[in-house]
C-alpha positions in Angstrom: 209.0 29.6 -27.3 205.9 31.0 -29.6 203.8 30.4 -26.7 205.8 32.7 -24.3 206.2 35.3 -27.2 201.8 34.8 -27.5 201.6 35.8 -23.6 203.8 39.0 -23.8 202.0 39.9 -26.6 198.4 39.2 -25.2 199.9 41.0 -21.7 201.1 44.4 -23.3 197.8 44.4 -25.3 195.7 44.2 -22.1 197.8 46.8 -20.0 197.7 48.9 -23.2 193.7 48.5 -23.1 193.5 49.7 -19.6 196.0 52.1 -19.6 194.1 54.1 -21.8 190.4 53.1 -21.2 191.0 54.5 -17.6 193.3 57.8 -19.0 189.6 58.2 -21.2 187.1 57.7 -18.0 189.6 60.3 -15.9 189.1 63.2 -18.3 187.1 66.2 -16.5 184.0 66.6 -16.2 183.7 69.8 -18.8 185.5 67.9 -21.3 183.2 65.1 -21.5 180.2 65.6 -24.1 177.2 66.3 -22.9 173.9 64.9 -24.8 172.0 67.6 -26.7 169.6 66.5 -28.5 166.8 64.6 -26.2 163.8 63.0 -27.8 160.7 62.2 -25.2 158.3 59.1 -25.3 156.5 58.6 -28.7 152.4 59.3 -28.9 150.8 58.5 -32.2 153.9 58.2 -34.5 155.4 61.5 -33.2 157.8 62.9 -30.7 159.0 66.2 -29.5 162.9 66.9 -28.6 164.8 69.2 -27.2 168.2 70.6 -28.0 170.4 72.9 -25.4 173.8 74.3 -26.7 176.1 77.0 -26.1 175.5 79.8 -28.5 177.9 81.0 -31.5 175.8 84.0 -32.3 177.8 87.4 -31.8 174.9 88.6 -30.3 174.3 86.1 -27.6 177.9 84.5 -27.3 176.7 84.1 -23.2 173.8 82.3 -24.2 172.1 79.2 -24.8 170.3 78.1 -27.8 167.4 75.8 -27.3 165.8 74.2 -30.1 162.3 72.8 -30.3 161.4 69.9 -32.3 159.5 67.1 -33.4 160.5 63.6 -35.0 158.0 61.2 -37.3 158.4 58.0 -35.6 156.2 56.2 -37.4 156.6 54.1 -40.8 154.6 57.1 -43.2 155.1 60.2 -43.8 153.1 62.5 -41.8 152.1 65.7 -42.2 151.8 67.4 -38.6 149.7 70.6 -38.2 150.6 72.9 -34.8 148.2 75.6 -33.3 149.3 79.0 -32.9 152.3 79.7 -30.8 150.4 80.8 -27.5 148.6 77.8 -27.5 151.6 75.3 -29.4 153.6 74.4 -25.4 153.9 74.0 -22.1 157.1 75.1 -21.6 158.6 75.5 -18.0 162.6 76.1 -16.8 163.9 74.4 -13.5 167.1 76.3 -11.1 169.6 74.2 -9.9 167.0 74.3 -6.3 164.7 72.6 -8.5 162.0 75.9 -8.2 160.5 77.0 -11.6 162.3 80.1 -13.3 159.8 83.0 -14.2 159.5 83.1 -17.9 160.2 87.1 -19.6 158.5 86.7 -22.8 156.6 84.2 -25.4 158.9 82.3 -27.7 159.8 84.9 -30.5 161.3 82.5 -33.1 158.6 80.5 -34.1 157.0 78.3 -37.5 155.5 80.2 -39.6 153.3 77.7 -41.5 150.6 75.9 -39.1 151.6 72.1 -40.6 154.8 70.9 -41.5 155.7 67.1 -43.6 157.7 64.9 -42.1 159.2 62.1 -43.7 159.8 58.9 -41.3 162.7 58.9 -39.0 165.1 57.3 -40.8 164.2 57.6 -44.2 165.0 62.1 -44.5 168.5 62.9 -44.4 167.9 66.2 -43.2 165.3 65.1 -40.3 168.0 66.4 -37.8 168.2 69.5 -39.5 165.0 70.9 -39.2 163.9 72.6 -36.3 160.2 73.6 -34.9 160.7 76.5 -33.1 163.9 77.9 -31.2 164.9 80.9 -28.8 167.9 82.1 -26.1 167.5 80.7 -23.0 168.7 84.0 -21.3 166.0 86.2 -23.3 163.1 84.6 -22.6 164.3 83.0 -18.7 165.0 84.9 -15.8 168.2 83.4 -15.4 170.5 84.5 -12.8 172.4 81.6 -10.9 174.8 79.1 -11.8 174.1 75.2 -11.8 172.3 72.9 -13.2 168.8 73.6 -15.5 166.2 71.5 -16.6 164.1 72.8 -19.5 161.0 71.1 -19.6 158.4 70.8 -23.0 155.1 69.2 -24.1 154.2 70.4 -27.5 150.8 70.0 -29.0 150.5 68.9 -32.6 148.1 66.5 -34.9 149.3 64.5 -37.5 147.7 63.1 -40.5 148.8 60.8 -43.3 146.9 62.1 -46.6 147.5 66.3 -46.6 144.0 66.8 -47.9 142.1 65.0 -45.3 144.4 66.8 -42.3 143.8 70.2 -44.4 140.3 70.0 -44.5 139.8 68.6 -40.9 141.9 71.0 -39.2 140.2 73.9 -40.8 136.4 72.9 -39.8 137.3 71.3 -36.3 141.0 71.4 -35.2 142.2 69.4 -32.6 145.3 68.7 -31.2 146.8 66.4 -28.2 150.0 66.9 -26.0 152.8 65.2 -27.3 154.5 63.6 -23.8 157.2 65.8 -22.0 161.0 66.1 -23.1 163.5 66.8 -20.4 167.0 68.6 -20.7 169.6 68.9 -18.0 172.3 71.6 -18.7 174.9 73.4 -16.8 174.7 77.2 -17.4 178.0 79.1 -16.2 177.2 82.7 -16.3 179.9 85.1 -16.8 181.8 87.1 -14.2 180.8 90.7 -13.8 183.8 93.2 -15.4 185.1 94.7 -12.2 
């Protein structure tokens, strides 16, 4: 008897399991979450990401915000110097057909400061909080078809563990190397023209 009663009981909890396992793999596509936040391939300790989302600004409610960052992957703290923002990326937009979208203007909202500290991944609870460099997609992209973009990004940094030694060597000879490529895939859905 408390066998058979073991069996129903293991039985309902298994078609309970896939009932709704396959209820949460049949929701729509635009309900599902998308990834934002995409880190590239670490060089020297450090790693740039990218972050796509809709907009909540009034000003730029059909827009994207894109968010430009880097991320200490090493075990020290590092203290990461950036040139000037004309020479800081190599920045590049992809249309669904995969041909490069012209760029309108330079990034606007940029770091101020040349370095920035960064404590190691892990070990700063606000090291998802801080951001690089952002702007609107649709202000500085030619942007004019629906589908699916890829915003491509290198960023150029050095990093340095002691403040002084990065200070004084970036102000006689500074140097800095390409941080490998991040790569985020988006859908944009433009709005319909008022008729």
């Amino acid at each position: 008897m408390n066998h058979s009663i073991f069996k129903l009981l293991l039985t309902l909890v298994v078609g309970l399991t896939l009932v709704l396992s396959r209820s949460a793999l049949a929701q729509p596509q635009s309900q599902q979450p998308q990834p934002q936040h995409i880190w590239g391939a670490a060089t020297n300790g450090i790693c740039a990401g990218v972050e796509v989302m809709q907009s909540d600004w009034p000003s730029h409610k059909n827009d994207f915000y894109c968010d430009i960052d880097v991320r200490n992957m090493s075990t020290n703290r590092l203290y990461i110097w950036v040139p000037p923002v004309e020479q800081r990326y190599e920045i590049e937009l992809r249309g669904p057909d995969g041909r490069r979208i012209r760029q309108l203007k330079p990034l606007t909202h940029v770091q101020a400061h040349l370095w920035l500290a960064r404590e190691s991944f892990g070990q700063d609870p606000f090291s998802e909080k801080s951001n690089l460099d952002w702007f609107f997609l649709k202000d500085t992209f030619d942007v004019r078809t629906n589908g699916l973009y890829t915003l491509i990004v290198s960023t150029r940094v050095n990093a340095y563990t002691n403040f002084a030694i990065g200070r004084s060597q970036m102000r006689s000879e500074p140097s800095y190397f390409l941080l490998p490529p991040v790569t985020n895939t988006f859908n944009v859905s433009l709005p319909k023209p008022n008729k």
